[in-house]
C-alpha positions as CSV (number, residue, x, y, z in Angstrom):
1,X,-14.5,2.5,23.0
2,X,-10.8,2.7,23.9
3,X,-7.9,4.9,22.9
4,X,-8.2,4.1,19.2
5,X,-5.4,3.0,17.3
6,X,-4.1,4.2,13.9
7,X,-6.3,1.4,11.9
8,X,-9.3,4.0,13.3
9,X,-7.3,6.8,12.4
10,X,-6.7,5.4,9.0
11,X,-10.4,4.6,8.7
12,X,-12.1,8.1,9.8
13,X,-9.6,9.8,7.2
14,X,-11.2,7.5,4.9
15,X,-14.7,8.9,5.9
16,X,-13.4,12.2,6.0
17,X,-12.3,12.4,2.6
18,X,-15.3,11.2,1.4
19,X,-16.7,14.1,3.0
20,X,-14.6,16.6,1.6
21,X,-12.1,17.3,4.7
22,X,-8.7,17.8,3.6
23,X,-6.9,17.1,6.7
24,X,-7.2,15.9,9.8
25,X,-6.0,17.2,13.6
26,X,-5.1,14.3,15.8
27,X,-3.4,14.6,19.2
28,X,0.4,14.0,19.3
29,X,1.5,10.4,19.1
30,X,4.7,11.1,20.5
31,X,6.4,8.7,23.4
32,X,5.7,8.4,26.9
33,X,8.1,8.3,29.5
34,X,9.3,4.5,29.1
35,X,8.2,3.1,32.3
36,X,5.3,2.4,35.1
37,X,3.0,4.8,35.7
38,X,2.6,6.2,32.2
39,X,2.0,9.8,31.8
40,X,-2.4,9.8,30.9
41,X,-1.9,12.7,28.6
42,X,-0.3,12.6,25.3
43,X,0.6,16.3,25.7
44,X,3.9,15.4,27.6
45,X,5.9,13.6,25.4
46,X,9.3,12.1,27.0
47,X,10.9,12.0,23.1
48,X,9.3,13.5,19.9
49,X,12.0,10.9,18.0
50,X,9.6,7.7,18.8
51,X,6.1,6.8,18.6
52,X,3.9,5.6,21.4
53,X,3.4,2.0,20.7
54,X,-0.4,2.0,22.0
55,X,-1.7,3.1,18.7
56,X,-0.3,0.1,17.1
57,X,-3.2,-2.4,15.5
58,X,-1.0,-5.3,16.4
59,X,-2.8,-7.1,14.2
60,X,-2.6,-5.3,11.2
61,X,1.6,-5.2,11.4
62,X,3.3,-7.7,8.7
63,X,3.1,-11.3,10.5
64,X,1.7,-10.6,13.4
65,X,-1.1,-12.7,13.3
66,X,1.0,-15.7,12.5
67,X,3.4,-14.7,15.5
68,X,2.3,-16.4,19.1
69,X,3.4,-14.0,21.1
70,X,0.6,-11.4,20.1
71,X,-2.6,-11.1,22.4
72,X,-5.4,-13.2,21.2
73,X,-6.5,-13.2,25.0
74,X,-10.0,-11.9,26.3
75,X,-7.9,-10.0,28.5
76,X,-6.4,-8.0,26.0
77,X,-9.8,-7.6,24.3
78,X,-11.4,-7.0,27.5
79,X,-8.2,-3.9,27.5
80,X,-9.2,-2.6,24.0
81,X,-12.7,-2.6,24.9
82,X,-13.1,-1.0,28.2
83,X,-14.8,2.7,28.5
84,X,-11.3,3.4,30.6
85,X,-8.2,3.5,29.3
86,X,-5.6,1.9,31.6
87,X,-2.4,2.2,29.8
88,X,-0.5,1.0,33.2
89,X,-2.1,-2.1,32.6
């Protein structure tokens, strides 16, 4: 459930090429408009220089895991897990 993040991204190209794709489409992960409410659909970027940061697996970036700041919370589980994606929140 969720948005997905580029650790899925990574591990359905995986699967795909195992199945003989040789690419994959993917909506644009270009950056919001910095700022509360975010814009729902990725088709209105306010910058194609930066990333949106959503699609980070924190958890997979270099030290992260040993860093406390990063969300070990239920609610940031209870975020990546929900049917709705509330990127305000």
């Amino acid at each position: 459930m969720g948005i997905g993040d580029l650790g899925d991204l990574r591990s359905l190209g995986s699967w795909s090429r195992k199945q003989g794709a040789a690419m994959l489409l993917v909506n644009p992960l270009h950056a919001v408009r910095p700022g509360i409410p975010q814009e729902p659909s990725p088709y209105f970027p306010s910058s194609r220089l930066f990333r949106n940061p959503i699609y980070l697996r924190i958890q997979d970036l270099p030290g992260a895991r040993d860093d406390p700041r990063w969300p070990r919370s239920s609610a940031s589980r209870e975020l990546r897990d929900a049917s709705i994606i509330e990127r305000d929140r």
